[in-house]
C-alpha positions in Angstrom: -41.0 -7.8 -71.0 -44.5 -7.4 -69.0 -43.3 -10.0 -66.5 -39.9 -8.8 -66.4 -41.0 -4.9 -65.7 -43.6 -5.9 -63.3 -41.0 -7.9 -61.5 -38.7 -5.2 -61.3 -41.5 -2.6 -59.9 -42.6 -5.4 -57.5 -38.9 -5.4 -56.4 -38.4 -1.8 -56.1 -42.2 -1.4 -54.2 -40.6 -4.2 -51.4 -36.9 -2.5 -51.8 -39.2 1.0 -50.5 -41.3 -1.0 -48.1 -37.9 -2.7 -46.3 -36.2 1.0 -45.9 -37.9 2.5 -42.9 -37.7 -1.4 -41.7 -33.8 -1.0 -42.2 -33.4 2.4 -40.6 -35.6 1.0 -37.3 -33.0 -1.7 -36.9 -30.0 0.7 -37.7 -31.2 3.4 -34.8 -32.1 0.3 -32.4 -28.6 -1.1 -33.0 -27.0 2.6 -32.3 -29.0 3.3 -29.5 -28.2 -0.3 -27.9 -24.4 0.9 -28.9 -25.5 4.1 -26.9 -26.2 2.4 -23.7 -23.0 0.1 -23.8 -20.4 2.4 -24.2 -21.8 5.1 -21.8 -19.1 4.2 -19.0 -21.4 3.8 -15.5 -20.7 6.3 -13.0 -17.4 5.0 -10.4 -19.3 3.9 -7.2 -18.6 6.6 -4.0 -16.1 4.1 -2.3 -14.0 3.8 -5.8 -14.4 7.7 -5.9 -12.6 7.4 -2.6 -10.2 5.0 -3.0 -9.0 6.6 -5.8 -8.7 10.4 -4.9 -6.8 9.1 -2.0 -3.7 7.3 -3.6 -3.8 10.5 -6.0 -3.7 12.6 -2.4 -6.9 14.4 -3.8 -7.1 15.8 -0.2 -10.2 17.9 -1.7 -12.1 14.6 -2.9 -11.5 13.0 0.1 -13.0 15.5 2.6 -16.1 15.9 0.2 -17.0 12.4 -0.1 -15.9 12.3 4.1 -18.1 15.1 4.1 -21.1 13.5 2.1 -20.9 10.6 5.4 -18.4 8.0 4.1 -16.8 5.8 6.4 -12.7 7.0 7.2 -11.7 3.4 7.5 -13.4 1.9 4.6 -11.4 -0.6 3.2 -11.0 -1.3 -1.0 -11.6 -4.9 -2.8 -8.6 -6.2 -0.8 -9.5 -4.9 2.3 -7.1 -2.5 2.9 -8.1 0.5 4.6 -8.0 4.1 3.5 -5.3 5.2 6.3 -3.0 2.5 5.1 -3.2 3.0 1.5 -2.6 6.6 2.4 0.7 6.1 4.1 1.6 2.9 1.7 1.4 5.5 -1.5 3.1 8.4 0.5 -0.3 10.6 0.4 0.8 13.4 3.0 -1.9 15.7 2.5 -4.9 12.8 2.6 -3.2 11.0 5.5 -3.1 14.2 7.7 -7.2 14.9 6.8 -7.7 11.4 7.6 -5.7 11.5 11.0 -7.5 14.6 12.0 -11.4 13.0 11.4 -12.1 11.7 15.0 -13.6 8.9 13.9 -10.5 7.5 12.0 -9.2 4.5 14.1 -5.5 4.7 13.0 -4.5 1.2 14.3 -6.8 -0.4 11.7 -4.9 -2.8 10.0 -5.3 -4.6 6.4 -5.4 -8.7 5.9 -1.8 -9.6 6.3 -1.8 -7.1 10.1 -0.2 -4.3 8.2 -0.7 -0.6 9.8 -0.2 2.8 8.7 3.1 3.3 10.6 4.3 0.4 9.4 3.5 1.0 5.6 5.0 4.5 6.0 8.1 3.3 7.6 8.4 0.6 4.8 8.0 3.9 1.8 10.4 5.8 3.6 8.0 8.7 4.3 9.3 10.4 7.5 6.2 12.9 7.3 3.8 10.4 7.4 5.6 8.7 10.5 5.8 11.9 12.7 1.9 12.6 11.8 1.3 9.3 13.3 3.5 9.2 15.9 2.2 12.7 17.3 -1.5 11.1 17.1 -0.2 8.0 19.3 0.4 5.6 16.9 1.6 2.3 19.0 5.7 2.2 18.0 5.5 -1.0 19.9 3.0 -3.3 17.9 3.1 -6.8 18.4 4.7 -9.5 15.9 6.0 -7.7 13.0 6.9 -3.8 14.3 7.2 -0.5 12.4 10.8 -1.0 13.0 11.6 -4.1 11.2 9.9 -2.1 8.1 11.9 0.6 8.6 15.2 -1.5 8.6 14.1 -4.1 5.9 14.2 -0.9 3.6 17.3 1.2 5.4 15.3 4.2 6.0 17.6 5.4 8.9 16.0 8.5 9.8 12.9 6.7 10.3 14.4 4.0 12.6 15.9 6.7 14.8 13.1 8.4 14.8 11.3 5.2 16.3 14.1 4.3 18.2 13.5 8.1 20.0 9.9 7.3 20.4 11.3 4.1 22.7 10.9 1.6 19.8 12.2 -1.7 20.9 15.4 -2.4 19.4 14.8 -6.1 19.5 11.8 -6.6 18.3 10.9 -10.4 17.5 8.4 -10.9 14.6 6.2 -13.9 15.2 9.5 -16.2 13.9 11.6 -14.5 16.0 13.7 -12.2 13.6 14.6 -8.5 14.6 14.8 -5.6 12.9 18.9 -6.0 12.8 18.6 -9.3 10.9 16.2 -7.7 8.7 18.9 -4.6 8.0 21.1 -7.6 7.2 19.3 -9.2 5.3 18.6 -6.2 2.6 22.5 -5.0 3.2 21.8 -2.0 5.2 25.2 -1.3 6.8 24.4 2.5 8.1 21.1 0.7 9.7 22.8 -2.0 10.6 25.6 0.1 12.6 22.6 3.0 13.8 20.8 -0.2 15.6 24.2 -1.9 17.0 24.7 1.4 18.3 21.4 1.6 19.6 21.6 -1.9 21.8 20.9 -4.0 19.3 21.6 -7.6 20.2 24.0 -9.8 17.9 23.4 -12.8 19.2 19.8 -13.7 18.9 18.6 -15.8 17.1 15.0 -16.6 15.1 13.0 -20.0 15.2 15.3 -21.5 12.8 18.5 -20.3 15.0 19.7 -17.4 12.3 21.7 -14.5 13.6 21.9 -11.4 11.7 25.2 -12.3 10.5 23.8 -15.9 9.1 21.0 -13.3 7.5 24.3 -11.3 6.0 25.9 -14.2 4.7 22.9 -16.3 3.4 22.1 -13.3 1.9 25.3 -12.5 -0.1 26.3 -9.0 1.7 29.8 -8.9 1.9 30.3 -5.2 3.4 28.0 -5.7 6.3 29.1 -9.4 7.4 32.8 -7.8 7.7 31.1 -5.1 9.6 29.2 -7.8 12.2 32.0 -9.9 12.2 34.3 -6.4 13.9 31.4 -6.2 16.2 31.3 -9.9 17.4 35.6 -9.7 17.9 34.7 -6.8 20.0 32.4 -8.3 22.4 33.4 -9.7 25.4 33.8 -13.5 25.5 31.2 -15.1 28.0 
């Protein structure tokens, strides 16, 4: 009985000692815990990025403010302006346009533009704002107006068309903005850029028309509509 009751004191003495030893490990482990899960603070250019596909016109011109760089670019190098115009940011684009240091012809990897990522969404606002800043309507290879007419936004092409867009356009393969409103079915763009001067009988590097685009591309309303157009033309 001696050895038994000593054995259990013994064990209770060490049980005592071990507790403080226990808690130390416990409020270690918590406060490791602690530093994980404490999220770390979003880095200024995030901040940035961010509050300008939200058009947080606000966020923008206080980090702007604070010295950040108007045509900084995100992970996938695309710059501010373009993201702006991509994500139809109105109020972000305009404070961006009006910071002189803004170079609003910067493109992102693939050569893409503001105008031509705001004539792509559609956003006429947007396209006007750049426009009235000088924003080349012209650009070489692929054009605002081959966006515009890839998506049918006809208010957009006219408007580019106004501003002396050329109607023709040839991407670096040689395909115009008609064989791109073709392509996607268009048949009010299609009509607005015959209308316009648009050329039916061009062809790209691999000697596609528009109506080739219409047909390869299963659009029934607006190879009938090409095909009127080409009977109407005088025969060379």
């Amino acid at each position: 009985m001696k050895n038994i009751s000593t054995s259990s004191a013994a064990f209770q003495q060490t049980s005592r000692a071990l507790v403080p030893a226990r808690r130390f490990a416990c409020a270690a482990a918590l406060a490791c815990a602690a530093l994980v899960a404490v999220p770390a603070h979003a880095a200024p250019i995030d901040s940035l990025i961010k509050s300008v596909k939200f058009d947080d016109v606000d966020g923008v011109n206080k980090l702007l403010g604070k010295g950040m760089d108007p045509n900084s670019v995100d992970s996938q190098g695309i710059p501010l302006l373009v993201i702006a115009a991509r994500e139809k940011s109105d109020k972000v684009t305009a404070a961006l346009l009006a910071n002189p240091k803004t170079d609003i012809e910067i493109q992102d990897k693939a050569g893409e533009n503001a105008l031509m990522m705001a004539s792509l969404a559609g956003d006429l606002n947007i396209v006007n704002l750049l426009i009235a800043k000088d924003a080349e309507v012209n650009k070489k290879g692929w054009a605002p107006l081959h966006y515009a007419a890839a998506n049918g936004h006809d208010d957009i092409v006219k408007v580019l068309l106004d501003h002396s867009a050329y109607v023709d356009a040839g991407s670096p393969n040689g395909t115009t903005p008609l064989m791109m409103a073709a392509r996607g079915g268009h048949v009010s763009t299609v009509k607005l850029l015959l209308d316009n001067g648009a050329d039916l009988s061009v062809k790209n590097q691999i000697g596609m028309t528009a109506l080739d685009f219409a047909k390869t591309y299963k659009e029934p309303d607006v190879v009938e509509g090409l095909t009127a157009r080409m009977q109407q033309m005088p025969q060379k």
